[in-house]
C-alpha positions as CSV (number, residue, x, y, z in Angstrom):
1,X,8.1,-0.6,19.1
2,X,9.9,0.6,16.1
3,X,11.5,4.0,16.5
4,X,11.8,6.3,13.3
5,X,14.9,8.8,13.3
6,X,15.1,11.2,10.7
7,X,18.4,12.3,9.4
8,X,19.0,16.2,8.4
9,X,20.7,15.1,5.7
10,X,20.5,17.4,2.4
11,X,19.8,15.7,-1.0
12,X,22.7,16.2,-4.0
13,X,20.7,15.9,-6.6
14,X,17.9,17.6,-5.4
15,X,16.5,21.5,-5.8
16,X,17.4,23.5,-2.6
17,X,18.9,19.7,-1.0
18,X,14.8,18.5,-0.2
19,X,14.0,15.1,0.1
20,X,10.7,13.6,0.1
21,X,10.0,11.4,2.9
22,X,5.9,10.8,2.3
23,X,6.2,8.1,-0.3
24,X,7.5,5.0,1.3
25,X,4.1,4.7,4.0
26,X,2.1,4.5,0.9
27,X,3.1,1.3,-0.2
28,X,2.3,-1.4,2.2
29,X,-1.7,-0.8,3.5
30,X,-3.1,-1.9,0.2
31,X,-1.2,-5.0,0.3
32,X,-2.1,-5.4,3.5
33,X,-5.5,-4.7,2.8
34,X,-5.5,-7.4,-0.1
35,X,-4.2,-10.0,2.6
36,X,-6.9,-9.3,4.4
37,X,-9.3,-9.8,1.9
38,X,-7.8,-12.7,0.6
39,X,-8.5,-14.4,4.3
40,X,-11.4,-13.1,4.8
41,X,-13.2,-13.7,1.5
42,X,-10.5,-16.4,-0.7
43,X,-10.2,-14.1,-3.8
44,X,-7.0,-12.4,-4.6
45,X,-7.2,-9.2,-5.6
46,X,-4.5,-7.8,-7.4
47,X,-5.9,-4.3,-8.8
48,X,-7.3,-1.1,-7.1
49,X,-9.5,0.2,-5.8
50,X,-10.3,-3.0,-3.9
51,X,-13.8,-1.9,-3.7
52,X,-17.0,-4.1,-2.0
53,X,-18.4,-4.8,-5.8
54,X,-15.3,-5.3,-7.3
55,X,-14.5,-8.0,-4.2
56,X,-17.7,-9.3,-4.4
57,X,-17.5,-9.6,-8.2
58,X,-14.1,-11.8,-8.3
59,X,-15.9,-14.1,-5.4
60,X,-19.0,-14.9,-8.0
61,X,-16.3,-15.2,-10.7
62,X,-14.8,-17.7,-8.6
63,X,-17.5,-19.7,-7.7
């Protein structure tokens, strides 16, 4: 289980010493998600949105 501490620690170069802390979780589900439907249906896709027509375009482009 991975345990997340967060640090009180104020920013220097920031206004009032924020932080954000909501950008790094953004990152890895669509590569995830394009694993997935790499996998599942053998065409990379490399572009969002990942939508059903766009995957179901690159697998007739493929074929």
């Amino acid at each position: 289980m991975i345990e997340c501490v967060i640090l009180e620690t104020p920013a220097d170069d920031g206004a009032f010493g924020i932080r954000g802390v909501g950008e790094p979780p953004i990152i890895p589900p669509p590569a995830a998600i394009g694993n997935a439907i790499k996998d599942a249906a053998g065409v990379r896709m490399d572009r969002l949105p990942m939508s059903p027509e766009r995957v179901f375009a690159a697998m007739k482009e493929r074929s």
